[in-house]
N, C-alpha and C positions, 0 to 999 in steps of 0.2 A: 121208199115207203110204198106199202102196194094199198091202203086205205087211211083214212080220217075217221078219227071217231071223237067225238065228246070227252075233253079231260085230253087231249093230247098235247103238249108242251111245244113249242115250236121250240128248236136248236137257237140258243140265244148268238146275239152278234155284240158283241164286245169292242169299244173303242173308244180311247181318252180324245178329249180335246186338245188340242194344241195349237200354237200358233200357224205353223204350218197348214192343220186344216181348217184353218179360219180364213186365212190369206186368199187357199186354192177355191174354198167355199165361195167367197165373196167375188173374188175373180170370176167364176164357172158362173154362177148365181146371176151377177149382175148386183148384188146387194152387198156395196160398200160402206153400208156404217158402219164409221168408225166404231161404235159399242164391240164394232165384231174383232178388233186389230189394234187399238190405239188404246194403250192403258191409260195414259193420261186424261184423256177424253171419256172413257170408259167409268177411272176413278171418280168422276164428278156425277157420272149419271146412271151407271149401273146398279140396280141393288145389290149386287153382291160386293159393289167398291173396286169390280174389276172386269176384266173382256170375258163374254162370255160366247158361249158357241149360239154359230146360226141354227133357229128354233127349225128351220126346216133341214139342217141338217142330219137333227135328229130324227126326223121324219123318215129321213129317207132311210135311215140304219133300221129303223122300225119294218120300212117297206121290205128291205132287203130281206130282214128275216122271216116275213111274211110271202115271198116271193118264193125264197129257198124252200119252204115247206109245202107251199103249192105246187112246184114242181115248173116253177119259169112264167114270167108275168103275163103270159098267156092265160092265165088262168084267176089272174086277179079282178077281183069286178069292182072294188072299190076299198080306195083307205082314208080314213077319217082320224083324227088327231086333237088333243087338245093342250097345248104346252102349259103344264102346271109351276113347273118355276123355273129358270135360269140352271143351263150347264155351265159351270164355270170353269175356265180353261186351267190345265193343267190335273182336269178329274180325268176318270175313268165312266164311263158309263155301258150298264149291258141292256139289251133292246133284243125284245121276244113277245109274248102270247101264250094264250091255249084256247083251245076250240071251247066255244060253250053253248053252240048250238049246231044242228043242223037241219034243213028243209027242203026238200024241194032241188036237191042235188047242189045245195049253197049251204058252205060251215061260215059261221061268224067266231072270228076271233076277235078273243079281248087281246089289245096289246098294250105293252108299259116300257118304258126307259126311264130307267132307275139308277143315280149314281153310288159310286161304291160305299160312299158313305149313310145312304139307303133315302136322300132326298129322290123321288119321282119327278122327273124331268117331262114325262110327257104321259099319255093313255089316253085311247082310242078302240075302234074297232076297224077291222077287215074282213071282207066278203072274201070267200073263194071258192071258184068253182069244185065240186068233187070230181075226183075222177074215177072214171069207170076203171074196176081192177083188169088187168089184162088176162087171158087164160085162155 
């Protein structure tokens, strides 16, 4: 990408939930609740009646895609987030953006994660540095 402009899409990041990356999440995390791994446990207190993925998991697939498009987190100034409902495991969800502003050598993206069935699991914004084009 040799510029940023207003209206550009970030490359979306695609990834279901599963128990697997709930385990390695909470593991890596330090955030063992059970809601994250334990259906039985899950079924009694989850709204969805079952495990759902960690809300910063999803963050971070947000991050990533926002990182890819900046060109290396070097260039990230800030990601903000707010988890609108429950991933629940064994979905699919894709996590992206598009620039809707720029200032001051700073583009703000809106970002979303949205599962396939079109519930919005998260939205937020990101700052990112622009970068000078090379030439």
């Amino acid at each position: 990408m040799t510029s940023i402009e207003v209206g550009d899409e970030l490359p979306a990041v695609e990834a279901t939930s599963t128990l697997t990356t709930s385990v390695m999440y909470a593991g890596a995390s330090g955030d063992l609740n059970p809601l994250h791994y334990d259906q039985a446990f899950a079924a009694d207190v989850s709204p969805t009646g079952g495990i759902i993925a960690h809300g910063m998991y999803s963050m971070g697939l947000a991050s990533r895609a926002l990182t890819a498009y900046a060109g290396g987190p070097e260039h990230v100034l800030e990601v903000s987030v707010r988890f609108t409902r429950p991933w629940p495991l064994g979905t699919s969800a894709t996590f992206g953006g598009k620039v809707t502003a720029i200032a001051d050598g700073v583009a703000t993206v809106s970002l979303v994660g949205q599962t396939e069935g079109g519930d919005r699991v998260l939205r937020g914004t990101g700052r990112i540095r622009v970068r000078a084009e090379s030439g």
